[in-house]
Each structure stands twice: as structure tokens, then as C-alpha cells.
Steps between C-alpha positions, in 0.01 A plus 500: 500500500777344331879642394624441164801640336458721189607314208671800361586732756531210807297744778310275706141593447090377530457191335151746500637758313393558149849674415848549665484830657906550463501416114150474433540121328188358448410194742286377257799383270669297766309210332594535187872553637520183662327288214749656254815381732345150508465487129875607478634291726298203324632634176895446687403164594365392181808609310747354705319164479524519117837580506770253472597251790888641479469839393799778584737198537894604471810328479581339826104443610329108554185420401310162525333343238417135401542193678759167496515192641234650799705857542420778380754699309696772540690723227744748481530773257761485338455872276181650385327800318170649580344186298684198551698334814803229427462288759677184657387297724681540837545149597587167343137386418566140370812298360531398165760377250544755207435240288392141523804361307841524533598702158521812309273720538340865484276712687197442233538153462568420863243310721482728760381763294232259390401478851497830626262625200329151537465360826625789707303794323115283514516390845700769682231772388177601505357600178515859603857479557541324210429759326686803679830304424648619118611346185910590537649656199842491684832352326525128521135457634419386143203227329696408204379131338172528687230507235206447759423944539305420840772302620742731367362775699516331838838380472648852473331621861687328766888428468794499688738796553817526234868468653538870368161641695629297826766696499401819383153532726687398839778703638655218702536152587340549775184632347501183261446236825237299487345254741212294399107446608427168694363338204869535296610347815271213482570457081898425631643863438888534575548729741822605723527506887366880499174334277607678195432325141642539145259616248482445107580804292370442095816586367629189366895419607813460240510203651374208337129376652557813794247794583616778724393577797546686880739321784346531834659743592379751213821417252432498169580187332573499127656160488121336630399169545394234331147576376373150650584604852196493652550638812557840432215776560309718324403838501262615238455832341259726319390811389176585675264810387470768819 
């Protein structure tokens, strides 16, 4: 004979008996008790598989997604809401001039901005994360003269991050360091004896043919550079759905 705890009481009784004798639970429904556990457990499983890849993230958290130049990539979020994540990615992943030539220019009409909804955006990405990553609405992240709508659309989802949101979503200099992946290092990134890089901002500088952009050691840097310096790095952002 065989000892089996009581599934509501927890006596040890028969596995023989027909009923507990302390609480009088039927035996019979142990079955049924155990199938109904499995189901709910499956029913657990199954909805955190549907659920998004970086669900509950909060300010502060990483989370990898996409791939460059052979390494995977890892973000930061920047702020988020119980829908969306702003995120940045936590290293340099590549160095690039903020524009090809050496002249006046904005955000929207800058190269790099070509190539990080071009380029950047097809090849980094699986579909799938393609399509978890937003159109931004946000100030300066505009499409203006585009009349192509699809290409329109793409060009607003991955950008750089504004002089004004550099300094507003980091609370020190510190926090705005940035070293660089391998592959930045084989493209020719600058980098300082601790291995720290600049980074492009999109703000475009008062300065004549200048961009903004982040010191190494997490200054802002309103003056810039001259947007044909190409060995600065980048950090992309976007808005990603949760």
C-alpha cells in the first residue's frame, strides 16, 4: 500500500482509499486536479511566449536586440511608459561622418539619417524587430520634402538623440560615457586613452558646417564638429513598442 498526501487536507493516506477519511475529499478527483494544473501552467507558458521580448522594461534596464558588424546589440532605456521604451544603444556601434560633405546641413537632410533609416534599419533587424521599433512623432525627428510615403515612414524610426534630450535624460557626465564595440574600433573610431569615443548628437551647431555632439568624457558639446569628420561614433535611438 502506498502513501499519498491529501490534496486538500495534506493527511497522508491509502493511495487505496476511495475518500480522505480526515476531510472526506474524493480520491477520485485527484486526476482531474492534476490535469487542470497542467492545463494552467501550459496556459502561463503560452502567454508569456506571446508576450513581448522586453516587456516590464524601466528606465535604467538593457535589453539586446539586433545585430552590427557581427555583435549583437545592446540598448538602454532611456524613459518609457507601459507601451513604448526610448532606447539608445549603449555602445558606439559604428563611425560615421554626419554627413558626407563638408557643408550646411540639418538633421533631415543629413546623410547619416539616410543611413540609419536606410542601411542601418534593413540590415541591423529582423523583420520582427523591424516592426516593434515606432514611427517618432518627436520634435525635430521630422520627413519634410520627402514625397516617397514608404520612405517617409522609415526615415522617422531611427535617429539620433537631440543636444536638449542628452542633457535632459542623463544626470551626469559620467552617465553620458561611451566606449565603442570592436567593430567601431575596426571602422577607425577616435577614442581616448580610457577607450572612450565622441558621439554625433542631430542637433545641428551655430557653427557653420558643425553638428553637436558628446566629448569623451560625457561633456556636452554645442560648438560640434565638422559634419565630415568621420571618425566620430554613433549611437542610434528609437522608440520601441513594449
Amino acid at each position: 500500500m502506498a502513501l499519498i498526501a491529501c490534496p486538500e487536507c495534506e493527511r497522508q493516506i491509502s493511495s487505496y482509499a476511495v475518500a480522505c477519511p480526515s476531510c472526506g475529499f474524493p480520491l477520485a478527483m485527484i486526476d482531474q486536479l492534476n490535469s487542470d494544473k497542467a492545463a494552467a501552467a501550459a496556459a502561463v507558458a503560452a502567454a508569456a511566449a506571446a508576450a513581448p521580448a522586453h516587456a516590464g522594461l524601466t528606465p535604467g534596464a538593457y535589453m539586446t536586440m539586433g545585430n552590427w558588424g557581427g555583435e549583437d546589440i545592446e540598448w538602454f532605456v532611456l524613459k518609457c511608459d507601459d507601451e513604448k521604451a526610448l532606447v539608445l544603444s549603449e555602445y558606439g556601434i559604428d563611425c560615421r561622418p554626419y554627413n558626407e560633405l563638408e557643408t550646411n546641413v540639418d538633421w533631415v537632410s543629413s546623410s547619416i539619417r539616410k543611413w540609419l533609416n536606410g542601411e542601418f534599419l534593413q540590415n541591423a533587424f529582423t523583420p520582427k524587430e523591424r516592426a516593434r521599433i515606432l514611427v517618432s512623432n518627436e520634435a525635430g525627428v521630422t520627413t519634410e520634402g520627402h514625397d516617397d510615403t514608404a520612405s517617409t515612414i522609415a526615415r522617422q524610426k531611427v535617429f539620433l538623440l537631440s543636444l536638449e534630450q542628452a542633457d535632459e535624460l542623463f544626470d551626469s557626465n559620467e552617465k553620458r560615457v561611451c566606449l565603442c564595440t570592436a567593430y567601431a574600433k575596426g571602422r577607425g573610431v577616435w577614442t581616448d586613452a580610457a577607450g572612450a569615443c565622441r558621439w554625433w548628437l542631430r542637433t545641428p551647431s551655430k557653427n557653420d558646417a558643425h553638428a553637436c555632439m558628446v566629448l569623451s568624457d560625457g561633456t556636452l558639446f554645442p560648438y560640434g564638429s565638422f559634419v565630415d569628420n568621420n571618425r566620430y561614433a554613433v549611437r542610434p535611438a528609437f522608440w520601441v513598442s513594449l
